[in-house]
VOGU-63610 format. One record per residue (C-alpha): residue in three letters; z, y, x. Coordinates in steps of 0.2 Angstrom, whole numbers, plus 5000, padded with zeros to 4 digits. Each point is the difference from the previous one (the first is absolute). Example, Ala and Ser with C-alpha at 12.3 -4.5 7.8 and 13.67 -1.06 7.14 Angstrom:
2
ALA503949785062
SER499750175006
# end
This chain:
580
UNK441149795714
UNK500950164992
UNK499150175001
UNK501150065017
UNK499449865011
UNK498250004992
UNK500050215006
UNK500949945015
UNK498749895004
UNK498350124992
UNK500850165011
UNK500250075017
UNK501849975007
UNK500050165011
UNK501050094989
UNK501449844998
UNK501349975016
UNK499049905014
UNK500949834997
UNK498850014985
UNK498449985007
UNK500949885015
UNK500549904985
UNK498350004992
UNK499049965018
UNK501149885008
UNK499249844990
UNK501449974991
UNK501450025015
UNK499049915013
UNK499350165010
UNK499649985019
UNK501649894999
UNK499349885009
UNK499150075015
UNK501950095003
UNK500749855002
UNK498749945010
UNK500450155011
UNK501249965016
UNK499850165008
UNK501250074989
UNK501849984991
UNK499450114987
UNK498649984985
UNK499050154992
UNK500750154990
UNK499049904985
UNK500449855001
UNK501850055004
UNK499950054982
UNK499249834996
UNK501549895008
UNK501250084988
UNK499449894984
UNK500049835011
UNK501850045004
UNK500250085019
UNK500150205005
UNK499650045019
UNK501650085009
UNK500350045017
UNK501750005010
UNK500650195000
UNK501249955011
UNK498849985014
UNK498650124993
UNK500250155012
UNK500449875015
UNK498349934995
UNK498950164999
UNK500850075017
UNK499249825009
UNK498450054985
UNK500349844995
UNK499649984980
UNK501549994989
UNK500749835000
UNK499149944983
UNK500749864989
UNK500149954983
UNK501550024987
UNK499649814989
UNK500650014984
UNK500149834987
UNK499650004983
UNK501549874993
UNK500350044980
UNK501950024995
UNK500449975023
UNK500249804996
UNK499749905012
UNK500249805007
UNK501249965013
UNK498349935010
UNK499250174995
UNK501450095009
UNK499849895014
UNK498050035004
UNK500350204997
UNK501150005013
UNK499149915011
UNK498750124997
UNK501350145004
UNK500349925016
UNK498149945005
UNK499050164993
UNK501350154998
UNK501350085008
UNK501549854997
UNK500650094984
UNK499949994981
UNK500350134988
UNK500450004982
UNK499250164992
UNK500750094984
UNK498649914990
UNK500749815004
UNK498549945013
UNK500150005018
UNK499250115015
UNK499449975017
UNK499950125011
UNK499249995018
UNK498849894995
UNK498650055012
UNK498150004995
UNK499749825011
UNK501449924990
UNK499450044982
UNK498949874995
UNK501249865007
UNK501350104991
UNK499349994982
UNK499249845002
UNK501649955002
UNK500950074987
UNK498749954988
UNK500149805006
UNK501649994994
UNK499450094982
UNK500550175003
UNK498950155001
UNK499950185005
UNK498750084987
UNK500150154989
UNK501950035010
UNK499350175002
UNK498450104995
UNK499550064983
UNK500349854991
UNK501549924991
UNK501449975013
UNK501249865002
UNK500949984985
UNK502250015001
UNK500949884987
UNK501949955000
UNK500949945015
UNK500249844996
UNK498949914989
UNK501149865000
UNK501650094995
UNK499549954981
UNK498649964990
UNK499550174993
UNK499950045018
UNK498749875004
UNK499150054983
UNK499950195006
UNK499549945021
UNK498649884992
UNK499550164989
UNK500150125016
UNK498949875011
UNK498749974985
UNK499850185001
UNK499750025019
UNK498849844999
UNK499050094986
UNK499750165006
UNK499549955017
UNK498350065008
UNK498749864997
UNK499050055016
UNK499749885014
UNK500150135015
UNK501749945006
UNK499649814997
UNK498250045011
UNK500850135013
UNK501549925005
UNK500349814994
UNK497949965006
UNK499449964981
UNK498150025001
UNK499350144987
UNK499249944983
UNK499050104993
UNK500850084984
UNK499550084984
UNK500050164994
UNK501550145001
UNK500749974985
UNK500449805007
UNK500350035015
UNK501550124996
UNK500349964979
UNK501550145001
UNK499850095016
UNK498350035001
UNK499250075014
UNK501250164998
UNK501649925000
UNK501450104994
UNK500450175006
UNK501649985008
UNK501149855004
UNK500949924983
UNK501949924998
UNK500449894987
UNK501949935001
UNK501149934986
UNK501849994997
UNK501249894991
UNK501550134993
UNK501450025005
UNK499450005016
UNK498650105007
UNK500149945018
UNK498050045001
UNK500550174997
UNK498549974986
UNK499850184993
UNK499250035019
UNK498449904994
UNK498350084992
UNK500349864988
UNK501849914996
UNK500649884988
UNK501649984995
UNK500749854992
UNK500649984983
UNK501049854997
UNK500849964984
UNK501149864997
UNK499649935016
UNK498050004996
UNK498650115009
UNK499450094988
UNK498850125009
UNK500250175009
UNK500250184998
UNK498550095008
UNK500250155015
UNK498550075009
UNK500050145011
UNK501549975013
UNK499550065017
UNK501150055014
UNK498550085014
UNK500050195001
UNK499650135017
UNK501050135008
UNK499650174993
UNK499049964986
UNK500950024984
UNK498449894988
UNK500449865009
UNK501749924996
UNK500849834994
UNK500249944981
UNK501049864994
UNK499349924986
UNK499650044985
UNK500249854985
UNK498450024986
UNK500449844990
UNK500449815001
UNK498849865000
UNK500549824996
UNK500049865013
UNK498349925000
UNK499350205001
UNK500850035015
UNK498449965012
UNK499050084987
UNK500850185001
UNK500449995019
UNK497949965000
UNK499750154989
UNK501150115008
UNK499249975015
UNK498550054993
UNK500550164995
UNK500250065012
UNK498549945011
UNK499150104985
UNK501050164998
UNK500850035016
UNK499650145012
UNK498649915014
UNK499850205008
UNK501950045006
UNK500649855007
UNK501850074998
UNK499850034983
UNK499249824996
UNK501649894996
UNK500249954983
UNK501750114999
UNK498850155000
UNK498749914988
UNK501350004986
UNK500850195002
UNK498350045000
UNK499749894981
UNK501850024998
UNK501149844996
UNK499449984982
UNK498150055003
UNK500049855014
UNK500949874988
UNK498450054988
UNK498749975013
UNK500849855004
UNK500149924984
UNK498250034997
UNK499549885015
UNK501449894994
UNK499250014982
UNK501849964993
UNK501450124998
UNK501649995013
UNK501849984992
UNK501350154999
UNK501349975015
UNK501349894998
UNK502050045006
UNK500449955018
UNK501450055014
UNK500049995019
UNK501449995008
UNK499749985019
UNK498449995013
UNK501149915012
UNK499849805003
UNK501249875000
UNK500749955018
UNK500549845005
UNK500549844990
UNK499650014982
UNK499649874986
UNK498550004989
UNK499849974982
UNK499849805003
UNK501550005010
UNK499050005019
UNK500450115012
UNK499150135009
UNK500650105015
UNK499550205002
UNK500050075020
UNK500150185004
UNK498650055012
UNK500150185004
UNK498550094996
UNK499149845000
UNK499549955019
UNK500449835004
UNK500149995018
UNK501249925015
UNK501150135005
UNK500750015020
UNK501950015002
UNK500050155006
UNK498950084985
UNK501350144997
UNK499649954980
UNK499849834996
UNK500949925015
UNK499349855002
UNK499349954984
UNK498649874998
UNK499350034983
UNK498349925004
UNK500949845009
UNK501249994989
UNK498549994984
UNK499249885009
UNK501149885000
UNK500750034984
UNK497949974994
UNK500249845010
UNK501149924990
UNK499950084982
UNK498449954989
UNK500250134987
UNK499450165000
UNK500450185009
UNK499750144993
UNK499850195004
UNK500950134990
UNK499450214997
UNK501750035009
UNK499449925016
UNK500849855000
UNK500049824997
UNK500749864989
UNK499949815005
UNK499949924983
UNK500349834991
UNK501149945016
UNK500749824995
UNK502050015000
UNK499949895018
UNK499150125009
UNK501150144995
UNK501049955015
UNK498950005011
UNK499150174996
UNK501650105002
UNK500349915016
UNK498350095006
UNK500150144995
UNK501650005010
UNK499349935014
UNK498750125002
UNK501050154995
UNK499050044984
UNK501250104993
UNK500850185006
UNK501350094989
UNK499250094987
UNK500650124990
UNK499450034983
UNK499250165005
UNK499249905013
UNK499449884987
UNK499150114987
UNK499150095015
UNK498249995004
UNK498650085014
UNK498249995004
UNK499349945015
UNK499650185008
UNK499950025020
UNK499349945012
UNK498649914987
UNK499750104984
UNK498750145004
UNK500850114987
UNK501749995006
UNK500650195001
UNK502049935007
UNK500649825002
UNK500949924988
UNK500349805001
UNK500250035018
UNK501550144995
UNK500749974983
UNK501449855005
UNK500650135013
UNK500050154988
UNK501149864987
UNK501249965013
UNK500550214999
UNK499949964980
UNK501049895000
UNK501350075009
UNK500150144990
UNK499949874985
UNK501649925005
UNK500950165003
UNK499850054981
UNK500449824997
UNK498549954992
UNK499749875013
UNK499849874985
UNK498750124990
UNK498249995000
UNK498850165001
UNK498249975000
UNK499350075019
UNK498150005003
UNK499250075014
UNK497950025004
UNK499150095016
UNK498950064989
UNK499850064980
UNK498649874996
UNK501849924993
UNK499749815006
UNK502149985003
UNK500050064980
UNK501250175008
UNK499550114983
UNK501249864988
UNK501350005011
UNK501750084999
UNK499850075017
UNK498350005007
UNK499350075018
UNK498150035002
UNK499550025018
UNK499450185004
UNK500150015018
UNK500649905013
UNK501849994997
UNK499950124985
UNK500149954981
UNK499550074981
UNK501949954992
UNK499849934982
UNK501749974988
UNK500149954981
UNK498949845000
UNK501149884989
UNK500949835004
UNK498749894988
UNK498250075002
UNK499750124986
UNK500050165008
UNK499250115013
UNK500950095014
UNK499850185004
UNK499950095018
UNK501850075004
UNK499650065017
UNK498450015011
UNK499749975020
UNK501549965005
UNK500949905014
UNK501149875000
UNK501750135005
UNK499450094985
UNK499849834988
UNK501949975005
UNK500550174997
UNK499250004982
UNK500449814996
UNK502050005006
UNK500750124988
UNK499049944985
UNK500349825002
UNK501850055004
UNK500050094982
UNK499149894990
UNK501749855006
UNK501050144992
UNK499050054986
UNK499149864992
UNK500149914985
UNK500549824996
UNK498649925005
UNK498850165003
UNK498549965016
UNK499950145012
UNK498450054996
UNK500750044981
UNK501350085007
UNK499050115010
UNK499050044984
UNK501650024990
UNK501050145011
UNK498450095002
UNK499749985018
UNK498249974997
UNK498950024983
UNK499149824992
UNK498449965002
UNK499249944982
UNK498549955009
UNK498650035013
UNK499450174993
UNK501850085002
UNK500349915016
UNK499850155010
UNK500950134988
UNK501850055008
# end
């Protein structure tokens, strides 16, 4: 046990941020867990042990829509649960698919939705429905641990393991990973899937990485095969980027320290990319993301919950100082970083070959819910996604898999079924006219769940896109991508601080503009203008998207160009994110 956790553990925790002492008291994450459940008389479960739910995978929400209607009848909000899955890399089998959505349909509210971190959320799962829920989702081999709380979260890979071989080598490395830095504690098994308790050993067993502390703040680990970066991987506390070399993996350049959270008004929070320390050969790889994670368990700030994310653990050490402390619990010295290029974030839509010659489809799902649209929905007219999947995972038996863009890709189909597929996804009107602005965008979930929504954005962004693109095909840049992300909050979930135009909910109907994020993921955004509404966005947005048709260079990205002609100032990294 290293000195932090042993003083951790010898000391009073009333100086150190109150999820400390929860952590320490709650048995290792079983709390009054139980007895909540137990309780009918309410939706909800205690503050606590709402804390508590976090690391087995669930937050409690409640329907703002119908908040105040609710409180005028003093009725108690109506309570329910957002479910989020743990799946490594987003891959999953076609009979997988089948059994999540019947969980959709049985235990939540008929939807599925992709998050930026390639797993699925339910929402509207209420408090009567959860054990059937995950009892579910774990019969068919799935789980929903450590997809939130202070732990290691789900893990992103590529796309498409099966898109070659290297990609399958990095998904087996990303899904070694998540298995190994799991929580080993039997809370969830015992509270919600009926396991009976065993009496355990000592801490140090119970939890061999965690211990009873846990880490200080949640922890992203993503990896990236260059030139793409579709999951956007300089995001992550930890990424590893892929070094391939005459078509061999050799191993990966090491970044910690991403980060994209920050708060309104308070210039010492903010988002960092990224910063590479060093490389580390292939069979290191679990070994450094293991050490890494360790860390910062050790080092990082357990007082000031908003400064306790590893990005602020390493501008405290600084880059270099981290890379020493890390290599004294590796015992072995990382590599100097080896040359790589991104060129895109963006995934590859619709038929396309792998490396073995089979073919894989990728579907556009804007901002990631999968749903059955009505024919009058003024958006998706008609469109039956989550029919339309269904019966594709009928008759496919490879795999489906979730991208960090919010969409899917039906891989390995065999050449006879081709056909068929594209008659579904007809069938079912699973495709709308998307432009490539529409295709690079992304939003969070926001209103009417997410309790820190500040203004909505999935619910809004596709109507703001339609003004875009408009004013995209004016310039005549209907055929060109710009990177659009929007969140109703700064916690960043959407990814908005990498993007080349990015909108953070203020208010409702009010948005912090950010420009000069770039097209491939290497650089931050910085805020252009602050609180304003969506007249004020168009005013700001027409003539500058109008100038860079006419100013650009061949092959420049809008968020260069922006950069460029000066009409906003680079961000290096986090510490200068707020400088003008």
């Amino acid at each position: 046990m290293t000195d932090i956790i042993a003083k951790l553990r010898d000391e009073s925790l009333d100086d150190y941020a109150a999820n400390e002492s929860l952590k320490v008291n709650s048995d290792f994450l079983r709390g009054r867990l139980m007895e909540d459940m137990a309780d009918n008389a309410t939706g909800a479960v205690s503050p606590d042990d709402t804390q508590l739910t976090k690391f087995h995978g669930f937050y409690m929400q409640d329907d703002r829509d119908v908040r105040d209607q609710r409180r005028k009848k003093k009725l108690e909000p109506l309570y329910s649960f957002m479910v989020r899955l743990r799946i490594a890399g987003g891959r999953m089998s076609s009979q997988q698919w089948l059994t999540l959505d019947d969980v959709a349909r049985n235990y939540a509210n008929g939807t599925l939705r992709i998050t930026t971190r390639q797993t699925f959320q339910y929402h509207g799962v209420f408090k009567s429905n959860l054990r059937a829920h995950l009892k579910t989702v774990n019969d068919a081999m799935i789980d929903t641990i450590a997809a939130c709380g202070d732990v290691n979260r789900n893990v992103t890979s590529t796309a498409n393991p099966h898109r070659s071989a290297i990609h399958r080598q990095v998904y087996d490395l990303a899904a070694e990973i998540s298995n190994h830095l799991l929580p080993r504690t039997r809370a969830y098994h015992e509270i919600f899937l009926g396991e009976e308790r065993v009496a355990g050993g000592p801490e140090e067993v119970t939890e061999p990485l965690y211990t009873q502390h846990y880490l200080p703040r949640k922890f992203k680990i993503g990896l990236a095969i260059p030139p793409d970066n579709e999951t956007d991987v300089l995001t992550n506390d930890l990424a590893f980027i892929a070094i391939v070399e005459n078509g061999e993996l050799k191993g990966f350049n090491v970044a910690v320290g991403g980060g994209m959270g920050s708060t309104h008004g308070e210039p010492d929070t903010y988002p960092r990319r990224g910063s590479i320390i060093g490389y580390c050969d292939v069979d290191q790889t679990v070994d450094v993301a293991e050490k890494v994670m360790l860390v910062q368990r050790d080092n990082g700030d357990r007082k000031n919950r908003k400064h306790a994310r590893l990005k602020y653990t390493v501008d405290t050490m600084g880059a270099e100082g981290f890379r020493a402390e890390l290599e004294k619990y590796l015992g072995y010295a990382l590599g100097e970083e080896r040359a790589f290029e991104f060129t895109t974030t963006g995934d590859i839509l619709g038929w396309y070959q792998g490396e073995d010659g089979q073919w894989h489809y990728g579907l556009f799902v804007e901002n990631g819910r999968i749903r059955d649209y009505a024919d009058d929905n003024p958006i998706h007219a008609g469109m039956q996604i989550m029919s339309g999947m269904r019966e594709i995972a009928r008759i496919h038996d490879g795999d489906i898999v979730l991208s960090c863009n919010q969409n899917l890709i039906i891989t390995s189909v065999k050449p006879e079924l081709r056909e068929q597929i594209d008659g579904i996804i007809d069938r079912y009107r699973m495709l709308k006219d998307v432009t490539p602005l529409r295709q690079h965008s992304i939003a969070c979930v926001a209103f009417p769940t997410c309790g820190l929504a500040m203004a909505e954005s999935e619910r809004y962004l596709p109507t703001l896109l339609d003004k875009f693109d408009a004013i995209m095909k004016d310039a005549g840049l209907e055929n060109d991508p710009i990177i659009v992300r929007m969140t109703g909050c700064p916690n960043g979930c959407g990814r908005p601080f990498m993007a080349e135009i990015g909108f953070v909910g203020k208010a409702i109907g009010r948005y912090n503009l950010y420009l000069g994020g770039d097209f491939t993921g290497t650089r931050l955004n910085k805020m252009y203008r602050e609180n304003i509404d969506e007249t004020t966005i168009l005013e700001e947005l027409t003539p500058m998207i109008h100038r860079y048709a006419k100013e650009r260079e061949v092959g420049e990205h809008f968020g260069d160009f922006v950069v460029r002609v000066g009409i906003i100032k680079a961000t290096e990294n986090g510490l200068d994110f707020h400088t003008a």
